[in-house]
N, C-alpha and C positions, 0 to 999 in steps of 0.2 A: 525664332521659336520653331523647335521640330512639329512637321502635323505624328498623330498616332503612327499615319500611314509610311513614315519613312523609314526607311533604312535600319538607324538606331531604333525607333521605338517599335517596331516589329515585335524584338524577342521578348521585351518588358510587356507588351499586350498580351503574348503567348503564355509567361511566366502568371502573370495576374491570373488570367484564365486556370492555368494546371493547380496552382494551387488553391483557386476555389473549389476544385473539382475534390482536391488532396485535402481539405476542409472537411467535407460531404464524406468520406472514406468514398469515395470511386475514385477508386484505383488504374482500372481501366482505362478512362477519360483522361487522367493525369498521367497514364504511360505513354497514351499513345502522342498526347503535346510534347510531353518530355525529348519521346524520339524524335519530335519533327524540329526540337529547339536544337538536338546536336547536333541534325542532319544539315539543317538551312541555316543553323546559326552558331557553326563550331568556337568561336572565338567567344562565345558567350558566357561566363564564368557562373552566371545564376543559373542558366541552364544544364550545367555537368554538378551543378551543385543538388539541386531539383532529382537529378537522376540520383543520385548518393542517396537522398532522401526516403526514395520510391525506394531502391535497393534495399535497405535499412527495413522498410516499415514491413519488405517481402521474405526478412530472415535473411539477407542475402550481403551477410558481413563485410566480407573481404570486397564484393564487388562494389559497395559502398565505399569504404576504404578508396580502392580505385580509383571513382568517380571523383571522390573529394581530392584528390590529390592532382588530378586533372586540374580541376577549378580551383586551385591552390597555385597550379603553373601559371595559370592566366593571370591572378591574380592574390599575390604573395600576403599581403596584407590584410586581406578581408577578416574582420572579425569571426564575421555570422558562418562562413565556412571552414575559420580555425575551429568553430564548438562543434561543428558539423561532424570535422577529422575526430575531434574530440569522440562525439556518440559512436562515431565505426569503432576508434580502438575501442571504448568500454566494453559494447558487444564481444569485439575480441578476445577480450582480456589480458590485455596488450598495455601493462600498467606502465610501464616507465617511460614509455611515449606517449601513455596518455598523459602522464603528468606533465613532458614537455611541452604538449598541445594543448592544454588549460595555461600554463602558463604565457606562451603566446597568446593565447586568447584575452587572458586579463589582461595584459599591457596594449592588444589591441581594441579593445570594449573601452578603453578607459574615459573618452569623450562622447560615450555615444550611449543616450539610454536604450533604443531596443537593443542593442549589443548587450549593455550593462544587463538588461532583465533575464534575456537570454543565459545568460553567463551565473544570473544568480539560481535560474531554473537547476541547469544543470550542477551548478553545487552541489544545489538540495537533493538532487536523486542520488549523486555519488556521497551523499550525508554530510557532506562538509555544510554544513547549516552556519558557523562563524563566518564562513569566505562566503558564504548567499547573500548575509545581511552584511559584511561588507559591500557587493557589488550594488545593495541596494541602497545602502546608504549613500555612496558614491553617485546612484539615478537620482537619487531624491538631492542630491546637493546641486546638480545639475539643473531637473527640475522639481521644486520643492515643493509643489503640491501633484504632483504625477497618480492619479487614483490607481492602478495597476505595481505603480512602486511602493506606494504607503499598503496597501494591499498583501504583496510579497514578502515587505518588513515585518509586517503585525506577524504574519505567517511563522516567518523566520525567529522573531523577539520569542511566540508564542511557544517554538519548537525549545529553543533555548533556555526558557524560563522564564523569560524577562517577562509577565504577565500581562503586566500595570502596563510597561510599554507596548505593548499587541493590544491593549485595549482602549489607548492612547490613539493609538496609529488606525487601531477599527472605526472609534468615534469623528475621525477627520474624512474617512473613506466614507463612510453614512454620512456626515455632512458634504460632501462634494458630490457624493453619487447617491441620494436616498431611495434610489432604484434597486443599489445594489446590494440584495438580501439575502444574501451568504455574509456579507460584514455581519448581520443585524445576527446572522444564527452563531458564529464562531466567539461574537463578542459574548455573546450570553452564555457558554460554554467555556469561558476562562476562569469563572469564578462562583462560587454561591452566590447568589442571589439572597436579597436583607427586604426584608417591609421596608424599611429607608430608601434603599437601594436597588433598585429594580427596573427593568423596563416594558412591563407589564404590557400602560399604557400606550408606548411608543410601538409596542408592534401591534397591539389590537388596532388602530389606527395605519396604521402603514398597512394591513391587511385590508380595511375596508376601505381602502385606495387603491389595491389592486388591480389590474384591466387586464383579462387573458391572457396569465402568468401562472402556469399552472406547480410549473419550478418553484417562483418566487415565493407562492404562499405555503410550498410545501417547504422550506426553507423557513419559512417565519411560523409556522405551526409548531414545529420541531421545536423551532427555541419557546416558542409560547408555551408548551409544553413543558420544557425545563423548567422555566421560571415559575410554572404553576406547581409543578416540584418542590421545587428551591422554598416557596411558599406554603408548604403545606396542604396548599387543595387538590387536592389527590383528585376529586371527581371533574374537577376542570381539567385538568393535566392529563385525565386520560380520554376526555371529551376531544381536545386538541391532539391528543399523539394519534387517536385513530382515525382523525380526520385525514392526515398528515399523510399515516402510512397508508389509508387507502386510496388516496390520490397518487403517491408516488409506484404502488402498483398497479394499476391502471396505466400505469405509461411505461410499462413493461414488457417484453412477449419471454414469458420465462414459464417451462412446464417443472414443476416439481419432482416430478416422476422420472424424468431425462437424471437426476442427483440422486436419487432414489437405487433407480436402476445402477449406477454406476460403482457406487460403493457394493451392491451386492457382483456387480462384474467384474471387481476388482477385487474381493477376497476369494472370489474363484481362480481369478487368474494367478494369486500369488495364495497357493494356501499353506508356503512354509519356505523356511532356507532350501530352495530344490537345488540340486550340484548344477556347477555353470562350467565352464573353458577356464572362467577366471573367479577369485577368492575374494575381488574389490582390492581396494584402496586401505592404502595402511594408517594413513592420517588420523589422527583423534583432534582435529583442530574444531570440525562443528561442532555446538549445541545448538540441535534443535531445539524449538520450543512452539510445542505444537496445541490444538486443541479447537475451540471454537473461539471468534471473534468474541471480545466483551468477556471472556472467563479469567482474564490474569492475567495473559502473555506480558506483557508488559511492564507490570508489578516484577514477574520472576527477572524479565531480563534485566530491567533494573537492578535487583539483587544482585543478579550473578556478575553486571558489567563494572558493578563496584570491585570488583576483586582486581584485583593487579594482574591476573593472568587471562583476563576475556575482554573483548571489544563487544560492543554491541552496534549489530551489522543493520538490525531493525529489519525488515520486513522484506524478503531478498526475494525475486520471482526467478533465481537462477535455474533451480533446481526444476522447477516446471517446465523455462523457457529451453535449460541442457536434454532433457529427456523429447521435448519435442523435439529439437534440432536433430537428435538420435533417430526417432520414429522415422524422420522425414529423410536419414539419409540410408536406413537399411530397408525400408518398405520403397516399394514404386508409390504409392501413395498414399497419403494421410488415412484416408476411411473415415467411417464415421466412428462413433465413440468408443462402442466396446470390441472397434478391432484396433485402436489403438492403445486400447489395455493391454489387448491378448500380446501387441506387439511388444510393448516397451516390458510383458514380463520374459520376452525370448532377447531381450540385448544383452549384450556383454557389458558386465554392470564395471567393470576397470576404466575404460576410455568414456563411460555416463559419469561417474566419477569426478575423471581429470577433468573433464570441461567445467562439470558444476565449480570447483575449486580454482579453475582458471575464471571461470565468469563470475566468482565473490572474490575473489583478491583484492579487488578494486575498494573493496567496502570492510575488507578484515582487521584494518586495522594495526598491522603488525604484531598483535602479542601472541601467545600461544595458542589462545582461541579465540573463538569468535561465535558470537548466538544469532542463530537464524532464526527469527519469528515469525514467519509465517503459519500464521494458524494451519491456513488449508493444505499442509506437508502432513498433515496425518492419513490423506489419502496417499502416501505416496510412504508409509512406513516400510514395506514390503521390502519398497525397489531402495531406499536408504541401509534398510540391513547388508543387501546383497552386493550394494555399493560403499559402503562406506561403514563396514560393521564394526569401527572403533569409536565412530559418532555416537555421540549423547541424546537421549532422545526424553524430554521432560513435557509430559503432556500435563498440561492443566484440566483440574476438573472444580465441577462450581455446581452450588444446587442448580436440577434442571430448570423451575420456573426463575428463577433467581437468573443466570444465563440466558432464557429465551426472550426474557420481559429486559435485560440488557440492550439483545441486540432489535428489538423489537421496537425500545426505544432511539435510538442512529440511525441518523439519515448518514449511511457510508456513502463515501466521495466513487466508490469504485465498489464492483460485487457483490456479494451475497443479496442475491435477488430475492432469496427465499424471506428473506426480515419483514416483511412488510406486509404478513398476515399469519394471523396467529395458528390458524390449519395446516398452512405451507410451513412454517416455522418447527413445528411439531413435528412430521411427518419428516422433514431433514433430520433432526435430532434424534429420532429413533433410527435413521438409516444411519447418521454418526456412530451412536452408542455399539449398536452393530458393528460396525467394520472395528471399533475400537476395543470390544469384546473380542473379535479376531485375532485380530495383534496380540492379545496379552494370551493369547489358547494357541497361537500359530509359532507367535515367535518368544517362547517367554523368558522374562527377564531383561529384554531390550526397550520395553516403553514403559519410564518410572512416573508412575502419576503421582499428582503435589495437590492437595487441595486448597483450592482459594480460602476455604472457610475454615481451616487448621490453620493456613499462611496468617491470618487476622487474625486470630488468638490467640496462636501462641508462635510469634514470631522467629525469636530466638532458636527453639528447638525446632521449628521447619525449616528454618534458612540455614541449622545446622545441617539437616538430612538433606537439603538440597545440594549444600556443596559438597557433600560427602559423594552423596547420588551424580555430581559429575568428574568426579576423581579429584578435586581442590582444597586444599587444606584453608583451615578456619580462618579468616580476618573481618574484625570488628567493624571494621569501615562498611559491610554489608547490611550490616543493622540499619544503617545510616542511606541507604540510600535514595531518600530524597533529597541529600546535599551531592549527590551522582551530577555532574557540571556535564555531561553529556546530552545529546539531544535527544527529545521523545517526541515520534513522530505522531503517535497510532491518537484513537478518538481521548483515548485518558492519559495525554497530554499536560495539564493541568493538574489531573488529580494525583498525577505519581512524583508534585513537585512538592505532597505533603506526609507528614508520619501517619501510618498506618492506622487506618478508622474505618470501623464496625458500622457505619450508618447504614452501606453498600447491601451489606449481608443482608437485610433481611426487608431492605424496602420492594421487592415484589410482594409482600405481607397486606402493605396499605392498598394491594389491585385484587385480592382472593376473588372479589367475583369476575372482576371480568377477565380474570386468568382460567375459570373454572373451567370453561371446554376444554381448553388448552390443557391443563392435568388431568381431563377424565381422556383424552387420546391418549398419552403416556403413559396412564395405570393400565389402560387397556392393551398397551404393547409389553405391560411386564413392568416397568419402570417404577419400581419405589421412591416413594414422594414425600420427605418429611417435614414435618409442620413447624 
């Protein structure tokens, strides 16, 4: 047996250590091991892999690329560094090698569950959500109680439709891990909740078992909250969500004012089509589908991915991640916020463009188009006209309490910091409405709004003006789309796997009072609020 201290276990001690560091995001810590792993230990193939990794997490595409293909020469067969080559081409968008490096990758994963998990990770992000919960079922055949694989499956079953089985797969993950309380909130979020049916109990109990888990119980609030939803008790339900959300902002350092400011520094910065070098991009392949989180997105792309002419690409961060890449390569440097407004409105909107559509290819689907949902692209309508002014741009809108008592209620896995108090939630929304007042006086006729609350009542004739509104002739099959066999990844999941119901509408109604501050800031910024 090797000691730590020899030879071989040298660079494995180094590695361990870099990526505890790369864990912590110190970056730093983990560059500088990384250097001393390729300096003292070139033949190390985790270590040129390690560097790809850093490269990658620092924008740093192609060097990434590089590195992996180093650590690829050492070592031909490695799974974890086939997915590795895998994430550089995606960055790149570099498809038809990336597809031959997933497919090395699968036939290299195939015995091996962290491979396996890894390989069903990466599915999921490039959407293939079928080939995930293959990879995962293939871990779990492996080993067949794996909490991390029954975990990823529910995940996967859940994106897929399969409900009953996500809630199958949650129920084994809570019995094997009763620690783990994201099972206890995603399971309670697959379905309505019944007086029969319910688990009321099982989380008020699993919360006053809690020890110094500040996550955990704000994770079990959440669903206690639904379930007292799902049930009717409106004053429990909102006793529990505000517990909930105030705990999860408290572990926050988020100024509201920093979002605030930026939506007014961005309709300064773009206050119309100004003449550029270049005219953009000819393509009409995006639909945007823009607006706030919780208002519809999801319902429309549903709609529109039923049609035979659109994929739905689901929630793409290209467009953000193309314009930084731009910022960072015509500025000497990034700056703070509103100089990288000022900047990204002086780019040459042609080659911001080509990247975005070279970095969604991956996700488009092959048909003629393809729907971008990310909500938060309505900050960025501006620089999409300028760039891409044959793109679609369908912005959802929803009553405002009705929307903010949505996102008020989601614990989101990722951003909007603002949800988790109702002063900050406001105070965003009136800076939205604003910039989205712009758009339609700056650039008009380019952002077609759909209202949630026409889309529910009268289906038919909005989902007609919607396909009309992105140049697509009529098909029935759009009526239909909760039989859409495509995956849904975003929080309403579940609910876009059923026919179209009105309960949505108008339950901020059972919260009037303790919504009441929150609608007297919004009358006071102008905002009409109807009953």
């Amino acid at each position: 047996m090797r000691s730590e201290g020899s030879p071989a276990a040298a660079p494995a001690h180094l590695l361990r250590e870099a990526l505890a560091h790369l864990q912590r995001q110190e970056l730093a810590q983990a560059s500088h091991l990384s250097d001393t792993l390729k300096r003292e230990h070139p033949d190390f193939a985790p270590g040129w892999q390690l560097a790809s990794t850093l490269a990658l997490r620092q924008g740093r595409h192609a060097a990434g690329l590089a590195l992996i293909e180093h650590a690829l020469a050492l070592a031909p067969g490695s799974a974890s560094a086939l997915l590795q080559k895998a994430h550089c081409l995606l960055a790149l968008g570099r498809v038809p090698e990336l597809q031959a490096s997933m497919l090395a990758a699968r036939q290299a994963a195939d015995d091996d569950v962290p491979s396996l998990l890894a390989l069903g990770a990466l599915c999921s992000r490039l959407g293939e959500h079928a080939a995930a919960l293959t990879a995962y079922e293939r871990a779990l055949a492996l080993a067949p109680n794996h909490p991390a694989a029954l975990f990823n499956r529910a995940t996967a079953r859940r994106f897929l439709g399969d409900l009953t089985g996500a809630e199958q797969d949650y129920e084994r993950v809570i019995a094997a891990q009763p620690e783990d309380c994201e099972a206890y909130l995603n399971r309670s979020e697959l379905r309505e909740q019944s007086r029969a049916h319910n688990h009321v109990q099982e989380l008020e109990q699993r919360i006053a078992r809690l020890q110094a888990d500040w996550r955990g119980e704000t994770q079990l609030r959440y669903a206690l909250a639904k379930e007292y939803e799902d049930l009717g008790e409106y004053a429990r339900s909102w006793s529990e969500l505000e517990r909930a959300a105030r705990l999860r902002r408290r572990h926050l350092r988020y100024d509201v004012q920093r979002d605030v400011a930026s939506a007014e520094w961005i309709a300064q910065a773009f206050p119309g089509p100004a003449p550029t070098t270049s005219s953009g991009h000819a393509s009409d392949a995006p639909i945007f589908i823009i607006g706030l989180p919780r208002s519809g997105t999801t319902l429309v792309e549903r709609i529109l991915s039923s049609h035979s002419s659109v994929h739905a690409a689901g929630e793409l961060d290209c467009l953000a991640a193309a314009l930084t890449e731009a910022v960072r390569t015509a500025e000497d440097s990034l700056g703070d916020r509103r100089a990288m407004i000022e900047a990204a409105a002086r780019l040459d909107p042609l080659p911001l463009a080509e990247d975005y559509l070279a970095r969604s290819r991956p996700f488009a689907g092959g048909r003629a188009h393809f729907t971008d949902k990310m909500p938060l692209n309505y900050l960025y309508v501006g620089l999409i006209r300028r760039a891409l002014p044959r793109a679609r741009v369908v912005h959802l809108v929803r009553h405002p309490l009705a929307v903010c008592h949505a996102m008020y209620k989601t614990l989101f896995k990722d951003g909007y910091p603002f949800s988790y108090d109702l002063q900050e939630i406001g105070r965003y929304y009136i800076a939205y409405r604003r910039l989205m007042q712009h758009w339609h006086a700056s650039l008009p006729g380019f952002v077609h709004d759909v209202s949630y609350e026409r889309l529910i009542t009268d289906q038919r004739g909005e989902t007609r003006r919607l396909l009309e509104l992105c140049g697509l002739e009529w098909q029935e099959r759009c009526m239909e789309f909760h039989r859409n066999p495509l995956p849904a990844t975003s929080a309403s999941a579940a609910q876009v796997r059923r026919p179209l119901y009105d309960s949505s509408v108008a339950r901020w109604r059972h919260y009037r009072s303790q919504l009441a501050p929150l609608r007297a800031l919004l009358e006071a910024a102008g905002i009409e609020i109807e009953d």
